[in-house]
BAPAFI-92943 format. One line per 4 residues: their letters; for each residue x negated, y, z negated of C-alpha. Coordinates in pm, 1 decimal. Last residue first. Layout:
A	X Y Z  ... .
This chain:
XXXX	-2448.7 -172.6 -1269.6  -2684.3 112.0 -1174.0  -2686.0 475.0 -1318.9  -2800.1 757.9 -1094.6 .
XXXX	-2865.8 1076.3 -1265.3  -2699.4 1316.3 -1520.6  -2780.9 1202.0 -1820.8  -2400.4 1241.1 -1955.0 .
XXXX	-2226.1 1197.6 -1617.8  -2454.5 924.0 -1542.5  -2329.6 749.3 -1881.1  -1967.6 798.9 -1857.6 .
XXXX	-1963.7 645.1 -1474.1  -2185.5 362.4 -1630.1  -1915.4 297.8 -1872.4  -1637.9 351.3 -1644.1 .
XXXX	-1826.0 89.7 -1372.2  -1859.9 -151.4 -1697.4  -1522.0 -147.4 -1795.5  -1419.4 -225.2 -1407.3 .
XXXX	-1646.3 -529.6 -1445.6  -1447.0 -653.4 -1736.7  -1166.6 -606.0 -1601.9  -1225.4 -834.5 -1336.9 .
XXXX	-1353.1 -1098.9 -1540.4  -988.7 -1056.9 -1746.8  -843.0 -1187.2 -1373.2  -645.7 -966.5 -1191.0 .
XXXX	-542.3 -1297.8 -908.7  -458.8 -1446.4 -1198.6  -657.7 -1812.3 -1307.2  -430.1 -2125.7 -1281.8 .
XXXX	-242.5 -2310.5 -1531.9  30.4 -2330.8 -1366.7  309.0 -2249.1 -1620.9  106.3 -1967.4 -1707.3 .
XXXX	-50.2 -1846.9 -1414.0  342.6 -1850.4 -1306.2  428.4 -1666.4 -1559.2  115.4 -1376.3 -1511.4 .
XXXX	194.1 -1360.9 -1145.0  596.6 -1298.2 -1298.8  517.8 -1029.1 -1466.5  259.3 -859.6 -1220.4 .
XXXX	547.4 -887.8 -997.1  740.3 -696.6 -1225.0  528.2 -446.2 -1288.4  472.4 -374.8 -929.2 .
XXXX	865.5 -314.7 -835.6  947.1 -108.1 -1148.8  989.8 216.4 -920.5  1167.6 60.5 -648.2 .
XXXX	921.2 -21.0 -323.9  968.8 204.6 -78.5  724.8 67.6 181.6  531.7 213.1 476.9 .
XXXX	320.7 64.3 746.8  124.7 182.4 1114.7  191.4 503.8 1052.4  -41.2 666.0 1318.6 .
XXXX	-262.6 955.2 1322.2  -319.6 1165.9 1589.3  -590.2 1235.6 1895.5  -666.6 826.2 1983.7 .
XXXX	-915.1 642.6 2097.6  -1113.2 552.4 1813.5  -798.6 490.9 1618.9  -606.8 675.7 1346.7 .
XXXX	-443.8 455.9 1164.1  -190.2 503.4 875.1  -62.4 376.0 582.0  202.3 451.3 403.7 .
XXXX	334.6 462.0 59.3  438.2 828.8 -12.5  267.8 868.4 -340.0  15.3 618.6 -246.3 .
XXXX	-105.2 742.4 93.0  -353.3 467.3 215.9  -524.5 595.2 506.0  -729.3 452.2 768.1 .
XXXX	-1004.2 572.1 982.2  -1159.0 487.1 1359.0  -1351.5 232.4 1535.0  -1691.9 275.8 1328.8 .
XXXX	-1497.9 296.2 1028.3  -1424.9 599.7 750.1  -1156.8 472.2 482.3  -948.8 740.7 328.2 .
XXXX	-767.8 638.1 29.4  -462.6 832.6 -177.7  -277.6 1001.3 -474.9  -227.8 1295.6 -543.3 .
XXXX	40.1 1500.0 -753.8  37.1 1859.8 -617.7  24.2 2022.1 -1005.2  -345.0 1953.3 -1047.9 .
XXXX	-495.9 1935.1 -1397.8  -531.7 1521.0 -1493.9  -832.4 1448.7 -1272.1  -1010.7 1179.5 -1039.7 .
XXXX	-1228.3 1240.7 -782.4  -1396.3 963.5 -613.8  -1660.8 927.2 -335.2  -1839.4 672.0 -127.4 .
XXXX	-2130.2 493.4 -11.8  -2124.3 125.8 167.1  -2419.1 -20.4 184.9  -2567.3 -204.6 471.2 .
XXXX	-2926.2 -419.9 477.3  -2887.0 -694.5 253.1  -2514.8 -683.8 265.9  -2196.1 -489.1 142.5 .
XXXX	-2310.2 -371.6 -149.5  -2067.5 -106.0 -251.5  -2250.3 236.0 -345.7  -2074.3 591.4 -570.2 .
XXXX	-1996.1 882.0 -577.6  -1760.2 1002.6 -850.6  -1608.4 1367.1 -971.8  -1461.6 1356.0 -1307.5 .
XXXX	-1175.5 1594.3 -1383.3  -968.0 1582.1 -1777.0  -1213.7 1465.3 -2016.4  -1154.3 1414.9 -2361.6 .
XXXX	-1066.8 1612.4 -2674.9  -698.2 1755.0 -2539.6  -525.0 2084.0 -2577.5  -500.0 2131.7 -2192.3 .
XXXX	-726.0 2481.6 -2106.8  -844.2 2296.4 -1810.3  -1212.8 2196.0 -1684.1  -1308.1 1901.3 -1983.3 .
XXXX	-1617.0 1739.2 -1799.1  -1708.3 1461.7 -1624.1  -2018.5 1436.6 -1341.6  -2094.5 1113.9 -1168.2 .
XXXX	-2386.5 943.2 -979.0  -2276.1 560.9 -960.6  -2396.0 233.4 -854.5  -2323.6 -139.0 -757.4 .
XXXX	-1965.7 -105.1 -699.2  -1840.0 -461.9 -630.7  -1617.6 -535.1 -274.2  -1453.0 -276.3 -55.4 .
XXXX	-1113.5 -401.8 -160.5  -1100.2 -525.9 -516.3  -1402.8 -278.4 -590.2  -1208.3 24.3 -499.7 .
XXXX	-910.6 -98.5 -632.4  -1048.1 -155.1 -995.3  -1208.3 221.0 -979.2  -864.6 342.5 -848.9 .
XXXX	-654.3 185.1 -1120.0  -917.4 329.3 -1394.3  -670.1 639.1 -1438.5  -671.6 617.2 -1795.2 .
XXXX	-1013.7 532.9 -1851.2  -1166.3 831.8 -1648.8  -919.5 1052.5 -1701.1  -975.8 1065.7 -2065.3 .
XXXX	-798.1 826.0 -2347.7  -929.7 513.5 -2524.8  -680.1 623.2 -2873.3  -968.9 818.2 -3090.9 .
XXXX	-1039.0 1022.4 -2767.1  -684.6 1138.4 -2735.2  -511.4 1334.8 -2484.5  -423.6 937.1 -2254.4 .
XXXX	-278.3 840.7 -2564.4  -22.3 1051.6 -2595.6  49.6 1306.1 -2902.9  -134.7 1577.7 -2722.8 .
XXXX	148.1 1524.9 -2388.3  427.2 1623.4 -2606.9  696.7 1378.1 -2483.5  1020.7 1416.8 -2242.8 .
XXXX	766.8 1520.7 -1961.3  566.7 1223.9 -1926.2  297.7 1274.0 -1679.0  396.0 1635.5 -1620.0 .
XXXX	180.9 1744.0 -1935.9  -140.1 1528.1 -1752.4  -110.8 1781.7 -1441.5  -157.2 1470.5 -1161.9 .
XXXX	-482.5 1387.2 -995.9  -611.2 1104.2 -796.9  -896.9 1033.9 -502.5  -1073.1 822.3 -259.0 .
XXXX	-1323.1 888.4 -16.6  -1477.7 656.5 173.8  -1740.5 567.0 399.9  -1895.9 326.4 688.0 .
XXXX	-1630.2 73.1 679.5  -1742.0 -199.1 974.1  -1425.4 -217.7 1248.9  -1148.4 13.5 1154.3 .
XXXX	-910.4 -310.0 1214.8  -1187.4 -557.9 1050.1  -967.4 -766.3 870.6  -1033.1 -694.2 533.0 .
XXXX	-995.2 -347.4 602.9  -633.1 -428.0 738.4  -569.0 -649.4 469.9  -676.3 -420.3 158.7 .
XXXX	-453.2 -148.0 343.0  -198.9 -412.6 348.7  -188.1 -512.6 -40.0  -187.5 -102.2 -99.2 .
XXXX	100.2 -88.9 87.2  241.8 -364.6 -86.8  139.8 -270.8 -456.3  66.8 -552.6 -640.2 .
XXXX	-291.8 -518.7 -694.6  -134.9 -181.2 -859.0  -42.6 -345.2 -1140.3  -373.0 -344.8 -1303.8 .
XXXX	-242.9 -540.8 -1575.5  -564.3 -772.0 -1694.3  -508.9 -1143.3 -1736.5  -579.8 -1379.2 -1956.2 .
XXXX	-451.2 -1772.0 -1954.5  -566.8 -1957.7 -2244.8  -704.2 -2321.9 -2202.8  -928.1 -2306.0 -2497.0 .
XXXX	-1248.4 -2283.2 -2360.6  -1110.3 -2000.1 -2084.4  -965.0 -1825.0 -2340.5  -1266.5 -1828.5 -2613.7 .
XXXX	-1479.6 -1721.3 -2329.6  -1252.6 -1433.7 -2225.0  -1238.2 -1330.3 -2576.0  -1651.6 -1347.8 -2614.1 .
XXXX	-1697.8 -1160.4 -2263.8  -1470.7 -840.3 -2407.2  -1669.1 -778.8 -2716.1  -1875.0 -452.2 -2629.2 .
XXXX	-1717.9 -375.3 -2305.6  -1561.6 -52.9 -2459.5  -1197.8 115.9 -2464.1  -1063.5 -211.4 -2427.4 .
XXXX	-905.6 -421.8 -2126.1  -766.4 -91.4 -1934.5  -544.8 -187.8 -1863.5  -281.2 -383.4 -2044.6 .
XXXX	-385.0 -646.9 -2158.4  -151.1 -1007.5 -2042.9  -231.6 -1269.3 -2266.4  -165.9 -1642.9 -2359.7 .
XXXX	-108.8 -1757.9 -2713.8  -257.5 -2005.0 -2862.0  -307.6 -1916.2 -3174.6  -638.6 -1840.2 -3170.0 .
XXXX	-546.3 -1615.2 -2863.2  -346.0 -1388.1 -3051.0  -599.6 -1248.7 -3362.8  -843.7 -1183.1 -3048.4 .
XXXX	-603.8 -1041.8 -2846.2  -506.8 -790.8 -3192.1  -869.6 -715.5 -3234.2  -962.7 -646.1 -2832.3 .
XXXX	-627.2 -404.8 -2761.5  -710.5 -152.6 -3049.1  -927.8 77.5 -2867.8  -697.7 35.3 -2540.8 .
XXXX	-361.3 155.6 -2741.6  -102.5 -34.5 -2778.6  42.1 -256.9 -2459.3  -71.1 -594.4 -2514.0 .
XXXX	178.6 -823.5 -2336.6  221.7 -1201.1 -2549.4  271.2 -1524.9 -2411.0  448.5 -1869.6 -2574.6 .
XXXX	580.4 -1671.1 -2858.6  574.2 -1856.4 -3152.9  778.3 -1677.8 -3419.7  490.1 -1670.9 -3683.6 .
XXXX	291.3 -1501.7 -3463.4  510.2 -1202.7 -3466.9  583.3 -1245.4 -3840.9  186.0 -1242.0 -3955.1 .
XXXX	135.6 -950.4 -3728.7  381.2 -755.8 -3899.2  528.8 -387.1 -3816.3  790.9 -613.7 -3634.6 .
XXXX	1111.4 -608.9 -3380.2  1359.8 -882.4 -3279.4  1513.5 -917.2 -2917.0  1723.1 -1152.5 -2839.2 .
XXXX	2034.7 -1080.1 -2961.5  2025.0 -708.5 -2886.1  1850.6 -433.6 -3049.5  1745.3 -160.6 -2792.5 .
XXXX	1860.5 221.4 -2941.0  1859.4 106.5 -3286.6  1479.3 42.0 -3279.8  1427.8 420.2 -3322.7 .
XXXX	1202.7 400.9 -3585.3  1051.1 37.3 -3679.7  718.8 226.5 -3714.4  361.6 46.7 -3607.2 .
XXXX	503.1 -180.1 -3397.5  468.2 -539.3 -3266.9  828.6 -612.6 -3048.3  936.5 -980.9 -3013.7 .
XXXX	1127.6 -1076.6 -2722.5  1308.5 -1388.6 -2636.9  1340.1 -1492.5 -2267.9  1691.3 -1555.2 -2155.5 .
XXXX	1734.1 -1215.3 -2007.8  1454.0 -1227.5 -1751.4  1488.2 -1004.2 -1483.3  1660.4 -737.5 -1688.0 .
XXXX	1509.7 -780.8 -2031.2  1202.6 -864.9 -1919.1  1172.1 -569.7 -1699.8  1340.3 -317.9 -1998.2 .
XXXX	1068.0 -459.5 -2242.1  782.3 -423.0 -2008.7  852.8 -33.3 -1950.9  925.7 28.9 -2320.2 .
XXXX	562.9 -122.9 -2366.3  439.7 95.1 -2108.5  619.8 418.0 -2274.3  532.1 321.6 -2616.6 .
XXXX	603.3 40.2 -2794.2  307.0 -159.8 -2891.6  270.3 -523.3 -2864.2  509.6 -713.0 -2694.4 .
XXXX	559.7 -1069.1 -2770.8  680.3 -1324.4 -2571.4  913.3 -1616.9 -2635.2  1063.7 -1867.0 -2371.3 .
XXXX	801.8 -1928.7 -2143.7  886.0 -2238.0 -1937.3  1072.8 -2209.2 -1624.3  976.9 -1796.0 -1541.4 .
X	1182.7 -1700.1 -1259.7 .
């Protein structure tokens, strides 16, 4: 539980902000929560004593929060941090960190000069079975990881089915959406466990009839450095058309494979020496599980003063691979990082 923070901001209340707002409200009730909005519509439905709503940024920074979550959309997320942070106010962006790397280094220099902790919500460092797949490659049980294929997809109108998916942000250019931003979890786990993406050869394109402006399929290989003399090659396909919702890691080692499945949540093994695969782990973790943690990571980075394990660096890197995966897409050839 959080000992210190007693005010935090929320800015932008959509469905992730809504998300945030019901953890902190039922994990930690005695916090005070301010709510940054653009319309003060429908703030009936979760008033409560401590819990104030604004269309002000002057008022929300007026009431001291000790942290704030930034949870509008990506192409506004560097100007309101940036207003934040000179006030002392620690952060916790939503991912992705912007819509563009163009500005990112010159907040996290600011924060780390100032003493301001900033961190990047790519909850899914927090996932357990995705913590032990990372362990088990990590620790050698495949032996040296020769290839992988990773890959996503989900029908984008399914993604929230009580809204009109071409109001969302993930439809919208103007608002940081496209596949490949929106679903930039895998790019950030990809480098957190097989180390930094180096290059990229990619193709996006718009494949559905969705009413959108961006994206919707991008198909990704890609190179991890692993040492002087071994790289690590693999692919990615990520899209917002299919109606099987997928979600999941092979790894290809020179003792056998492993598989993280994260719809299910398992992970399994199939060794050298064997003719099946093997659950080896699987967690049910409840549906707010990862948020939460990241919650209270980003408290106790707080109250610790120590640097997140997500780290703003870290997004910064991922905004880089999505840039270069956007620009070898459009020139079609290899794009380093």
């Amino acid at each position: 539980m959080a000992k210190f923070i007693r005010k935090v901001l929320i800015v932008g209340f959509g469905s992730i902000g809504k998300r945030h707002l019901s953890i902190l409200r039922k994990y930690h009730p005695n916090i005070e929560i301010t709510i940054l909005t653009r319309s003060l519509e429908g703030k009936k439905n979760f008033e409560d004593n401590n819990l104030c709503f604004t269309t002000s940024l002057k008022v929300a920074i007026d009431l001291k929060p000790d942290a704030a979550i930034i949870a509008n959309p990506s192409t506004k997320h560097l100007k309101i941090s940036k207003s934040l942070c000179k006030h002392g106010i620690h952060l916790l962006i939503e991912k992705p960190i912007a819509a563009e790397t163009n500005g990112v280094q010159s907040l996290i220099n600011y924060c780390k000069l100032n003493s301001i902790i900033l961190m990047t919500g790519y909850n899914f460092r927090f996932l357990p079975s995705l913590i032990e797949f990372r362990k088990l490659i990590r620790n050698q049980e495949i032996g040296n990881t020769l290839s992988v294929r990773a890959e996503v997809g989900q029908y984008l109108p399914n993604w929230r089915p009580d809204s009109d998916y071409r109001k969302n942000v993930s439809a919208q250019k103007k608002l940081g959406g496209g596949v490949i931003l929106e679903l930039s979890h895998e790019i950030d786990y990809l480098s957190w466990i097989f180390g930094p993406i180096t290059w990229v050869k990619s193709h996006a394109s718009k494949q559905s009839n969705l009413e959108i402006d961006v994206e919707d399929t991008v198909n990704i290989i890609f190179g991890c450095k692993k040492s002087k003399k071994y790289e690590l090659t693999g692919s990615l396909c990520m899209d917002f058309i299919r109606h099987d919702t997928s979600r999941f890691c092979l790894a290809i080692g020179e003792k056998g494979s492993l598989l993280w499945n994260g719809i299910s949540g398992e992970v399994k093994l199939f060794s050298q020496n064997s003719d099946n695969w093997t659950v080896i782990y699987k967690d049910n973790p409840q549906r707010d599980f990862t948020y939460l943690e990241e919650i209270n990571h980003f408290f106790a980075a707080i109250e610790n003063l120590e640097e997140p394990n997500n780290s703003v660096s870290d997004g910064l890197e991922t905004l880089f691979i999505v840039d270069a995966i956007k620009r070898s897409s459009k020139i079609d050839t290899i794009v380093y990082i």
